[in-house]
C-alpha positions in Angstrom: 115.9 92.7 90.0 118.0 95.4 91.9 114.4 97.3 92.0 112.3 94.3 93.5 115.2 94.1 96.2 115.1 97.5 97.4 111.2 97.3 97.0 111.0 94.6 99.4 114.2 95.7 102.0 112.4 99.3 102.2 111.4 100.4 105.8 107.5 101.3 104.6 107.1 97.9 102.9 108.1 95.9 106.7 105.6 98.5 107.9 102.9 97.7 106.0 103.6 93.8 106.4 103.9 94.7 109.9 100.4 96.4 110.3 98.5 93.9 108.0 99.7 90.7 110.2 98.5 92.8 113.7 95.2 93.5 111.9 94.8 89.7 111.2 96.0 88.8 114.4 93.6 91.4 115.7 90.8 89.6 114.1 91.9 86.6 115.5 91.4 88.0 119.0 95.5 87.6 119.7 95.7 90.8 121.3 99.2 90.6 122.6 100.9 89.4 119.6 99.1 92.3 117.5 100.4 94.7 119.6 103.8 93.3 118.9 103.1 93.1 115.4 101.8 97.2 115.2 104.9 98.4 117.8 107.5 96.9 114.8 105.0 98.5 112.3 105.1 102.1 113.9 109.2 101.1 114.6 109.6 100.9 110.9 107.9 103.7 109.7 109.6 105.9 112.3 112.9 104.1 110.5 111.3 105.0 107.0 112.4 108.7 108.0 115.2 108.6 110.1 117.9 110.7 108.9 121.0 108.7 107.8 124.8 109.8 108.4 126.4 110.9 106.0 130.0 109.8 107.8 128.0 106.2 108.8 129.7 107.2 112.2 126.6 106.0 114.4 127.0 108.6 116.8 124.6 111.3 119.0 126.4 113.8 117.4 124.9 113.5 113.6 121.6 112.0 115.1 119.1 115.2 114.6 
């Protein structure tokens, strides 16, 4: 169970929800709401890589 949770909370799995509901909204000719849907897709696979803290201090400091 602790697998299928992390599974669906991971960053890559939103992105590629993300990219699959602007492709259909794409085909549906809803051109503003697929570009919402891809900008959060791209947003979470940027997140996918991000670096995290090791202190969870949140700060520009450990942001590299």
């Amino acid at each position: 169970m602790e697998k299928i949770k992390d599974l669906v909370n991971s960053s890559l799995t939103k992105c590629v929800v993300a990219l699959i509901i602007g492709a259909l909204l794409l085909m549906k000719k809803d051109i503003l709401f697929a570009g919402i849907a891809f900008g959060v897709g791209i947003r979470e696979f940027f997140l996918a890589f991000k670096k995290e803290c090791s202190r969870n201090c949140k700060k520009d400091c450990c942001i590299k």
